[in-house]
N, C-alpha and C positions, 0 to 999 in steps of 0.2 A: 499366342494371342494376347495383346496388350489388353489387359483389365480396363483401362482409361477409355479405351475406344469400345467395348464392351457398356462401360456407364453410360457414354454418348448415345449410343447406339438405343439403349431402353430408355434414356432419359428422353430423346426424341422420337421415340414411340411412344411416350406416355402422353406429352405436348402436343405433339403434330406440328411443332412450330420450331423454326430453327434460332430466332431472334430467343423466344421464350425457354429452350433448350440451353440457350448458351448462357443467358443468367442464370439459371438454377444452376449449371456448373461452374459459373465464375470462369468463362472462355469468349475467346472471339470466338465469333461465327464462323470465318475463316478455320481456324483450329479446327472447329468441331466440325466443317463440312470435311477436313484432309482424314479428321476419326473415322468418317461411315465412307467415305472413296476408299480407304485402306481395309476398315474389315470388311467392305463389299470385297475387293478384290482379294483376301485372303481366303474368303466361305465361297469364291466362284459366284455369286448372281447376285443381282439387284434386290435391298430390300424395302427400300423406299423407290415411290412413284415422286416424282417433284412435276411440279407444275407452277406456273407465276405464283397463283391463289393459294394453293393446299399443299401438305405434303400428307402421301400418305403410305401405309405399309403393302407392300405385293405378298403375294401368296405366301413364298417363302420368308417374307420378313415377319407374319405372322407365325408360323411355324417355328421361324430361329427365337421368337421373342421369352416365349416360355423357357425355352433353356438357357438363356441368356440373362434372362431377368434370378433363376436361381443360383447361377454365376455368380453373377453380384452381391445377390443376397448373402450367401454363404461368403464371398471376398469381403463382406462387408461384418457380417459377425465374426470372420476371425481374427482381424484387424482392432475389431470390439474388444473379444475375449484378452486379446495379447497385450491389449493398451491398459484393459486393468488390474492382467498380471504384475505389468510393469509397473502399475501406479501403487501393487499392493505392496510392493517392493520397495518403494523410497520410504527415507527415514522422515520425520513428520517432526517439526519441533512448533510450537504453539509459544508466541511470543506476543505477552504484552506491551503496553505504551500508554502513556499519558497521554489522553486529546491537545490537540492544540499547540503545534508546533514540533514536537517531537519526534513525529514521524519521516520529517523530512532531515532531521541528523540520522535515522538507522538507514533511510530507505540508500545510500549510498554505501553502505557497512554491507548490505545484503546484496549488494548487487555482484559486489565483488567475492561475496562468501559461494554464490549459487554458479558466479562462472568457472570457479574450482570444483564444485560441488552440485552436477546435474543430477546426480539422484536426490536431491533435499526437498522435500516440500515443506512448505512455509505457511503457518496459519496466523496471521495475524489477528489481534483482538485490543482494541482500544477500549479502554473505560477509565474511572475515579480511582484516588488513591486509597481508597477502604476495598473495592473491588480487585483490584490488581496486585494488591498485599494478598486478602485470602485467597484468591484463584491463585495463586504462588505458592502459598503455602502449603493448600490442599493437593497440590501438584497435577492441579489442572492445567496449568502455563507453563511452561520449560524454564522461559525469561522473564525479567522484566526492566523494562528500559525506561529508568525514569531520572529523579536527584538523588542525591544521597540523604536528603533528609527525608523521603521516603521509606527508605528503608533500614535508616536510623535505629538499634536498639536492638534490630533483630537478628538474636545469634542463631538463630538456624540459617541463615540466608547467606551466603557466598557472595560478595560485592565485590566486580569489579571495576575500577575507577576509568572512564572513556578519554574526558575531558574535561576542562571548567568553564566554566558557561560565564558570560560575562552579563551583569545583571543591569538592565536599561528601564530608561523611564519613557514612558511612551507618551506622546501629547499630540495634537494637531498641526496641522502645516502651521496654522498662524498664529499660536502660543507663543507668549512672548520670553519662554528658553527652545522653542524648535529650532532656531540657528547655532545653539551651544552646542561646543566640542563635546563638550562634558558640563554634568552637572554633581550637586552635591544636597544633602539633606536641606539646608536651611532655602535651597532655593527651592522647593517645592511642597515644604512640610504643612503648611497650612491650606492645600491644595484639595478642592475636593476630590477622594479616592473612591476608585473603581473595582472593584476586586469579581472572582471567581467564587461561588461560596463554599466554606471552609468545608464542606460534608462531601466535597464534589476533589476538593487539592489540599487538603487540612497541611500534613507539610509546608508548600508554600505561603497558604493563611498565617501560619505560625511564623513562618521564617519572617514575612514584611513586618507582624504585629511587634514582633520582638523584636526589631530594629529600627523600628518607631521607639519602643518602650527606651529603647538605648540611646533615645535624644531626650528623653523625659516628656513624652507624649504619645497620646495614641492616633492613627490615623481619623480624619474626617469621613467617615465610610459615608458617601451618596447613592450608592447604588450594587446590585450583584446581580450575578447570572450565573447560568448553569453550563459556561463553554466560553475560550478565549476566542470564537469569532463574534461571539454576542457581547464581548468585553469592549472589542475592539469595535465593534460597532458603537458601543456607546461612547466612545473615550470621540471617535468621527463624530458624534453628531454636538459635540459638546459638554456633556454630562460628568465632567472630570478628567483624571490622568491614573494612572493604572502603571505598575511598574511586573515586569517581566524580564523572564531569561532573552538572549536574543534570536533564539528561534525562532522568534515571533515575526522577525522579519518576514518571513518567509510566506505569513499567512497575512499581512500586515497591508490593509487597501494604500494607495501610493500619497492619500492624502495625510498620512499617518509618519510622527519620525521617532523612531527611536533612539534613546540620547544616552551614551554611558555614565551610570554614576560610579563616583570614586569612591565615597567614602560607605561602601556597604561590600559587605565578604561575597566572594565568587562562590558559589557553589558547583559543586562537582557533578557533570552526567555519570550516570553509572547503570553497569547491567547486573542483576543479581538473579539468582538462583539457589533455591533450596538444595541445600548439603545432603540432601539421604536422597537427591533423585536418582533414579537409573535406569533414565532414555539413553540409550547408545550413542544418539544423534545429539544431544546438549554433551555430552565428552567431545564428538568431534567440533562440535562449533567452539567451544572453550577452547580449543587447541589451538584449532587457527585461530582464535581470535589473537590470543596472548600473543602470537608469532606475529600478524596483523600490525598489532598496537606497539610490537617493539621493533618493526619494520621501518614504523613512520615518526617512530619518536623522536 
């Protein structure tokens, strides 16, 4: 006896409607009428009456329904049971990430990590670079996927280098360098500057400030916020220019261009991890990873 025609069969006993039967199971009608003609004729008798207007249950479809409906029940909790056996089984790695932009460099890292790796479960958790250092540290997070001057300083942490991030200056469609290949310090430095506040990405605060300080100035700060789509919002409506890695793209409204600058250092993506963890599942992601990255290198 097919379990499927078995669901059909209580699921339109419970409805009395075959239209309303077949959304609750996400079926044609069709389907589900071929379900109850086949386990009519598997049980021997009709257990629905149809009629144009109603449909309703006959003697024996009332008597099949009660056992039928515990059929399901029970095929339905052990299905339950097995599913969270299975789920207590996968290994679980909890991985950090900077807001804003970031997530769309790993989300193609993991895509490829989880089609090797169906038993993995993956918890992602985005926050600040004060947060995402201690929840790393404390070895509350397995990962964390940020720059390297994030996790700059820190000998307990394990850093691996991803890639270098190319650092852009961002401005509006009708700025008058949004046509430039590329730009350079003197042509934006007197510019008013947009930033992220330093409590929320202090690394990259540092990194712009001191790169300013290295043209023998400090930035014009006009404005901050607490997230690179409220950055980038302000940079759209006019309220300055804002400089970022170039994953920005990615989250970047189309009215927006970002412009390579030459004369400032690339910084490196990187994923790190505390040296005394021992998840089982950050050993296997580390393994492949390094195989990964000297794949495509």
């Amino acid at each position: 006896m097919d379990i499927a025609h078995l669901e059909s069969f209580v699921t339109l006993a419970n409805v009395l409607s075959y239209t309303k039967a077949a959304e609750v199971l996400f079926i044609t009608q069709p389907t589900l009428t071929r379900h109850i003609i086949s386990l009519e004729k598997e049980v021997g008798c009709k257990l629905f009456d149809r009629s144009t207007h109603q449909v309703t249950l006959t003697d024996e479809g009332k008597a099949f329904l009660r056992s039928a409906s515990k059929i399901v029940l029970t095929y339905r909790d052990a299905t339950h049971s097995l599913q969270n056996t299975h789920q207590s089984k996968r290994q679980v790695l909890h991985v950090g990430y900077h807001r804003g932009g970031t997530q769309h460099e790993i989300a193609g890292l993991f895509r490829d990590f989880l089609a090797q790796h169906d038993d993995f479960q993956i918890q992602f958790h985005d926050g600040n670079h004060d947060d995402l250092l201690d929840l790393l540290k404390s070895g509350s997070h397995d990962l964390c996927f940020s720059m390297a001057t994030t996790l700059a300083g820190e000998d307990s942490i394990a850093i691996t280098p991803l890639r270098t991030l190319q650092t852009v200056l961002v401005v509006r469609e009708d700025h008058a360098l949004a046509e430039r290949k590329s730009v350079t310090f003197e042509d934006f430095c007197n510019e008013p500057y947009l930033c992220v506040e330093k409590r929320i990405t202090k690394a990259w605060f540092d990194f712009i400030v001191s790169y300013y300080i290295g043209h023998g100035t400090l930035p014009r700060f006009s404005g901050e916020c607490t997230s690179v789509t409220t950055l980038l919002l302000m940079v759209d409506v006019g309220m300055g220019i804002t400089i970022l890695t170039e994953g920005c793209k990615n989250v970047m409204p189309p009215s927006l261009r970002a412009i390579p600058i030459d004369d400032i250092a690339s910084p490196k993506s990187i994923v790190g991890h505390l040296e005394t963890n021992t998840n089982p599942a950050l050993d296997v992601f580390m393994k492949w990873l390094h195989a990964h990255l000297k794949h495509y290198s």
